[in-house]
C-alpha positions as a printed NumPy array, in Angstrom:
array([[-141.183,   45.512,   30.715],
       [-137.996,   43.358,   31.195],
       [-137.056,   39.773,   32.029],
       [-134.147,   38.672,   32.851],
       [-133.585,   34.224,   33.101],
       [-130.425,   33.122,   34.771],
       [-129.477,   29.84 ,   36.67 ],
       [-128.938,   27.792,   33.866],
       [-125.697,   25.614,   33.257],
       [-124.241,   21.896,   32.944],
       [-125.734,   19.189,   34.543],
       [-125.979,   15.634,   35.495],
       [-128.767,   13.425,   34.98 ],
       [-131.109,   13.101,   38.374],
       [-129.854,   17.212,   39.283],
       [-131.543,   19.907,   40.41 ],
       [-131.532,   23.013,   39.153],
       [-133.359,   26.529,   39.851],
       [-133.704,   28.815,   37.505],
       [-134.59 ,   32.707,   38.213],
       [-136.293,   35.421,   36.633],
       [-136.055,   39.218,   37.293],
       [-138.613,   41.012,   36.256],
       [-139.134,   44.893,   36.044],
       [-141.128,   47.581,   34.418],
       [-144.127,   46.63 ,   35.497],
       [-146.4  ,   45.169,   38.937],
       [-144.794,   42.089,   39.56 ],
       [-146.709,   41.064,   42.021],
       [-150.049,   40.924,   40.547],
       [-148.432,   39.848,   37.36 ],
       [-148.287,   35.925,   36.505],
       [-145.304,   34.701,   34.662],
       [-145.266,   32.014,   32.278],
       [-142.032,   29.595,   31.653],
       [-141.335,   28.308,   28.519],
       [-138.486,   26.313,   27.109],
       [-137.261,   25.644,   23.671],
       [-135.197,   22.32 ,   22.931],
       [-132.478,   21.993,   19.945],
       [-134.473,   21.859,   16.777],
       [-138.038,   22.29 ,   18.067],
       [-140.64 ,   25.132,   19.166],
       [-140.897,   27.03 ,   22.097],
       [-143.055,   25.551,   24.168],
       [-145.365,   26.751,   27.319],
       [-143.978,   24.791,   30.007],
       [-146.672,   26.498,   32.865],
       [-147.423,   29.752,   34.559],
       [-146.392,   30.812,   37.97 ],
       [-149.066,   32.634,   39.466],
       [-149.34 ,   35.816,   41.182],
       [-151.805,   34.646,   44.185],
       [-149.19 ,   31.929,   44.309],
       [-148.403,   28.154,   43.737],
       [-147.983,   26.819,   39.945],
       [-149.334,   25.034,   37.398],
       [-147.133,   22.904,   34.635],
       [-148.887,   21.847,   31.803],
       [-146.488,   20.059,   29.888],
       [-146.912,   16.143,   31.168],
       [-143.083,   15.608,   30.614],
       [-142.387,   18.018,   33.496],
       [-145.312,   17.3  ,   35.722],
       [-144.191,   16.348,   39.299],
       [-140.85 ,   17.324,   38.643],
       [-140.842,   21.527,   37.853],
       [-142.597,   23.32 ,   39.692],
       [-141.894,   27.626,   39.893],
       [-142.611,   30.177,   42.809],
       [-141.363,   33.846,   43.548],
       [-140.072,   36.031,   45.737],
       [-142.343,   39.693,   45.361],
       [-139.631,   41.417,   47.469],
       [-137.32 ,   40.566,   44.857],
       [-139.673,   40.727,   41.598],
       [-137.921,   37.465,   40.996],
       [-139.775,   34.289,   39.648],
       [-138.026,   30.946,   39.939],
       [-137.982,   27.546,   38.019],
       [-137.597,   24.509,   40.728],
       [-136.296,   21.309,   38.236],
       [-135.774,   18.053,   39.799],
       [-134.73 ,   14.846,   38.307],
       [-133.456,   16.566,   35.216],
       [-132.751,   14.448,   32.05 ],
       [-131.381,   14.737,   28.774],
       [-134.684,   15.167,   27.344],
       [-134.561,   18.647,   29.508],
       [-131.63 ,   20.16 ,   27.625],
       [-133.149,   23.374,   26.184],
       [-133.084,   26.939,   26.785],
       [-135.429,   28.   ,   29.337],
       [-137.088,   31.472,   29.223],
       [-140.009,   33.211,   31.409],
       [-142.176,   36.073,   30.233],
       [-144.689,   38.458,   31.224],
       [-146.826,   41.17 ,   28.813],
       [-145.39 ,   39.325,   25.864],
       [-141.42 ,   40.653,   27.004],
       [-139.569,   37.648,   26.492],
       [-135.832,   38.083,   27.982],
       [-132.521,   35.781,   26.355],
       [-133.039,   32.842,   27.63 ],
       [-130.824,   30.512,   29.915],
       [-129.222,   27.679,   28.646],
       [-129.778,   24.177,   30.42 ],
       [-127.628,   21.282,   29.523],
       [-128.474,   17.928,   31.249],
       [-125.617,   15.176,   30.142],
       [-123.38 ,   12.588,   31.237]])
């Protein structure tokens, strides 16, 4: 199993961003993936899962109504949809599936 988060970069306050994540090694498409982010000095933290049968649910309140995630099955690719990104946001951003966890992708939302 392999994941593979890209997108991520240098941002304004208010951006959009979309973040991807390749997946291989196993079904992807009856496989949910879960999105995670980890700002400086804290935790990783479950941001919300991106499901299979399709659609997404966030369950971290700070990112409600603002992130949502979808996919592409013809691509194995599952992607992170950010809108009105603060500073708060900075973090690096990961997905995973069957506990593979792949380097991350840095987001940077400043001024």
């Amino acid at each position: 199993v392999k994941v593979v988060e890209s997108g991520g970069g240098l941002v304004l306050p208010g951006s959009s961003l979309t973040l991807s994540c390749v997946c291989s090694g196993f079904t992807f498409s009856n496989s949910d993936i879960r999105w995670y982010r980890q700002t400086p000095g804290g935790g990783r933290e479950l941001m919300g899962v991106e499901k299979a049968r399709g659609g997404s649910t966030m369950y971290m309140a700070s990112v409600k109504g603002r992130f949502t995630a979808s996919r592409d099955n013809s691509k194995n690719t599952s992607y992170l949809h950010m809108s009105n990104l603060q500073p708060e946001d900075t973090a690096v951003y990961y997905c995973t599936a069957f506990q593979s966890w792949g380097q991350g992708t840095q987001v940077t939302v400043s001024s």
